[in-house]
C-alpha positions in Angstrom: 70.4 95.5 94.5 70.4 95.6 98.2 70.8 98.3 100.1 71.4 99.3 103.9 69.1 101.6 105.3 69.0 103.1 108.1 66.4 100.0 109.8 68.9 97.4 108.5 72.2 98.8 109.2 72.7 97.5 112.4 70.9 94.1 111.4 73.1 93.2 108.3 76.3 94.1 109.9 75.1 91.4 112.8 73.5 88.8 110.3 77.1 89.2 107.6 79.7 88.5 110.9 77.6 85.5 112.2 77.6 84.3 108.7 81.6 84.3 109.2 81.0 82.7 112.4 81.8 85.7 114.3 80.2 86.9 117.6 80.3 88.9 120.6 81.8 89.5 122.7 84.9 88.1 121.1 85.6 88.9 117.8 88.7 87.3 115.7 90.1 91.4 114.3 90.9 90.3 111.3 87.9 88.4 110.0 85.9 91.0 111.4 87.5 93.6 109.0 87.3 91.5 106.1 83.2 91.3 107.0 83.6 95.3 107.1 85.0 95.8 104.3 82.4 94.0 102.9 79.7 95.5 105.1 80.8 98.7 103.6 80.5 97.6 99.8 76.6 97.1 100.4 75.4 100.9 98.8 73.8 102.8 101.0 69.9 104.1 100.4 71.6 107.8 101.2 73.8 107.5 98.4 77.3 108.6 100.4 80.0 106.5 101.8 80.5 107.8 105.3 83.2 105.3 106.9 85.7 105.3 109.3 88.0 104.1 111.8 88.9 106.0 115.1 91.3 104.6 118.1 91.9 106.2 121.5 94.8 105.1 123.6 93.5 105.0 127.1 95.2 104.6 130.3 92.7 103.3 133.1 94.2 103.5 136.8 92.7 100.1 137.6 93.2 98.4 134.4 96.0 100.3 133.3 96.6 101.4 129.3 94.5 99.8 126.5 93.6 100.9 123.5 90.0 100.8 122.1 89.5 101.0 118.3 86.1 101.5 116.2 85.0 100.8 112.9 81.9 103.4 112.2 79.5 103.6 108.7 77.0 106.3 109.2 73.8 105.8 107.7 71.3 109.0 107.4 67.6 109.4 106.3 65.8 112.2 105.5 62.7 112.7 107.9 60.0 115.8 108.1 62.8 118.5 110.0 65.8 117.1 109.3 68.2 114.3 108.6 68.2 111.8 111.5 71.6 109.9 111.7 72.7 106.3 112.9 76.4 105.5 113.6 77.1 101.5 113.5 80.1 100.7 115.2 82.2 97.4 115.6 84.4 98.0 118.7 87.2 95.9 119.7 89.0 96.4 122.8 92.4 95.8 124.3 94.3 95.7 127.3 97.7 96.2 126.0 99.1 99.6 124.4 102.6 99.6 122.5 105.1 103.1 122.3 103.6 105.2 119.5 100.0 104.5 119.3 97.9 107.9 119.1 94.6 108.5 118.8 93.0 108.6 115.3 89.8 109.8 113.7 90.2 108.7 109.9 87.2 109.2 107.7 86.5 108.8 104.3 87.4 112.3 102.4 84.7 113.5 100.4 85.2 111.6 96.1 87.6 108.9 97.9 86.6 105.4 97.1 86.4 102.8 99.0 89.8 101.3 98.0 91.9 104.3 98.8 89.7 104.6 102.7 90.7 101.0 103.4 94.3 101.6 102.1 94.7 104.8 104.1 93.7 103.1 106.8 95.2 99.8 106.5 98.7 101.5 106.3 98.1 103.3 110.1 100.2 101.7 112.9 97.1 101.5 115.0 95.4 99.9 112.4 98.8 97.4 112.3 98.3 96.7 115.8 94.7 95.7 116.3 95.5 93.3 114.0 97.8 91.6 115.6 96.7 91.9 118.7 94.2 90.1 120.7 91.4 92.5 121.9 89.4 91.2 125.1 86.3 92.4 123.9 84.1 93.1 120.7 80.9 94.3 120.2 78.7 96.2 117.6 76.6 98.9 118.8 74.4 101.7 117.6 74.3 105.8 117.9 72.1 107.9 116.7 71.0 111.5 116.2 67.2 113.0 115.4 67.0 115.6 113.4 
C-alpha cells in the first residue's frame, strides 16, 4: 500500500488536487477539503496521524480584516540525531471576517481517528465559514524542522 513519506508528502498532496482539477493560486474550499480528507487517509511511513486545522482572524491596516485558515499533516522521519519534521499545509486566504470568528489550533488528540478529527473540525464555525466563503488565495506550502 502507498504511503507518504516525508519526500512525497508535499508531491502527492500537489499531484491528488490537480487530479481534481484544482490549482493555485485559487482553490475551490470545498473540493480542496474533500482532496484532504483523502490526502490524510494515505498512511503515513511514521505510523501517526498528525493533522490539523488552525485559523487566525487578522486585521491588516491596509487590507483591513481577513481571516487565513490552514490545513497541516506533519510527516516525521527518523535521521542519525533526531527526528527531522515537515509540515504540509494547504492555506486559503480571505478578505472578509464575520462577528465571532477566533483563532483556532485543532489537532488530532492522541487514539482519535480520522472520522472523529474531521467531525470535530467540521462542526467549528470557522471551519463553517471558509466553506462558504470565497478565499482570494490558496496555496500549498512546506515547513520543516532538522533534528
Amino acid at each position: 500500500m502507498q504511503q507518504v513519506t516525508w519526500f512525497t508528502a508535499r508531491p502527492l498532496l500537489d499531484l491528488m488536487l490537480g487530479l481534481e482539477g484544482l490549482e493555485a493560486p485559487i482553490l475551490d474550499p470545498q473540493a480542496a477539503w474533500r482532496v484532504f480528507k483523502n490526502y490524510l487517509k494515505v498512511p503515513s511511513e511514521s505510523g501517526d496521524l498528525v493533522a490539523g486545522f488552525q485559523c487566525s482572524v487578522v486585521t491588516d491596516e491596509s487590507l483591513g480584516p481577513g481571516v487565513l485558515v490552514r490545513f497541516v499533516r506533519e510527516i516525521s522521519a527518523p535521521e542519525a540525531g533526531g527526528t527531522r519534521v515537515r509540515n504540509v499545509f494547504l492555506q486559503l486566504v480571505y478578505n472578509e471576517s464575520q462577528e465571532g470568528l477566533q483563532d483556532q489550533d485543532v489537532w488530532v488528540e492522541p487514539g482519535e481517528d480520522l472520522g472523529g478529527f474531521t467531525g470535530k473540525v467540521e462542526a467549528l464555525t470557522e471551519f463553517r465559514f471558509a466553506m462558504e466563503a470565497s478565499p482570494v488565495a490558496g496555496e500549498v506550502f512546506v515547513e520543516e524542522t532538522e533534528p
